[in-house]
N, C-alpha and C positions, 0 to 999 in steps of 0.2 A: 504494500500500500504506500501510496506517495505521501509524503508528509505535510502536507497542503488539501490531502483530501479529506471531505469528512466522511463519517459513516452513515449511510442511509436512515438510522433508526435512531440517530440525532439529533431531538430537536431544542428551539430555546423554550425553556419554560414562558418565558414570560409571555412571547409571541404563537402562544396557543399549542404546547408540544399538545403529547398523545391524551394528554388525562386535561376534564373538566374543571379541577382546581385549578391549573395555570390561566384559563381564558377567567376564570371568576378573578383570581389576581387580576389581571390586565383591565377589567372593567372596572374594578374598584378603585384601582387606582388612576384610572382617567374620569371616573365620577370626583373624588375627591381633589383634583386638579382644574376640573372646570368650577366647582365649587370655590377653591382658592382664587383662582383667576377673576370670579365673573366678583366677588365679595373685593377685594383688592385691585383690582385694573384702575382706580379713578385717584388714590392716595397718590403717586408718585406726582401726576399732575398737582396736585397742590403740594408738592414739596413733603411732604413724609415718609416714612420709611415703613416697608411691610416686612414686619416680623411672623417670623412661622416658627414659634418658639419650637426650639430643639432642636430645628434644621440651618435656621441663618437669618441673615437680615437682609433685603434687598432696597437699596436708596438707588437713587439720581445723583450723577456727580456730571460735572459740567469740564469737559479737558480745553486747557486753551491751545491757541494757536502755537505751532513750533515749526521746525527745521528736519526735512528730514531728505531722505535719499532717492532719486529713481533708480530699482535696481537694475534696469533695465539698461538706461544710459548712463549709471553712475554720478546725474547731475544732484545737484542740490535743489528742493523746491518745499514750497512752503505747503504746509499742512492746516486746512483750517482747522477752527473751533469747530467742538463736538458735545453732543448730550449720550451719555451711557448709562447704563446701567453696573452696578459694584456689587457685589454679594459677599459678605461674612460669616464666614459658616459657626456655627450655633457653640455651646458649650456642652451639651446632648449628643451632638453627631461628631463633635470632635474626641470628645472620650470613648466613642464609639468606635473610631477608626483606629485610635491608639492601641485597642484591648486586642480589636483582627489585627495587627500588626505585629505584637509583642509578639 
């Protein structure tokens, strides 16, 4: 077998393998996503931060103009202003990641 290939009888859980619990995962968690989403989409606009305690914060930060590179022609060119979005992950899911990692 090639090392790139997968096995027929592989699937991803999350994306509906063989068994009913995985597609129940998969909807519940796009029910509780539209639910964050449709409750939180309007805060950023007024300048707040949407916390989802345990998982992180998500704000607005505003990047100013700079300098930067075409890598293309190696010239110099100016980069506008920008509105983004920042996220910090929680103190919940950071102890979380330490524990699978140790």
């Amino acid at each position: 077998m090639i090392c790139c290939e997968k096995k027929q009888n592989q699937q991803n859980p999350i994306n509906g393998g063989s068994g009913g619990k995985a597609r129940n995962i998969k909807d519940t968690i796009g029910k509780i996503l539209k639910v964050f989403i449709r409750d939180n989409h309007g805060k950023p606009k007024k300048g707040k931060e949407v916390n989802a305690t345990g998982f992180g914060i998500f704000r607005v930060v505003k990047r100013k103009e700079r300098m930067g590179v075409n890598p293309k022609t190696g010239k110099a060119m100016k980069i506008g202003s920008s509105v983004s979005v920042a996220w910090r992950v929680g103190k919940t899911l950071k102890e979380a990641i330490r524990k699978v990692i140790k």
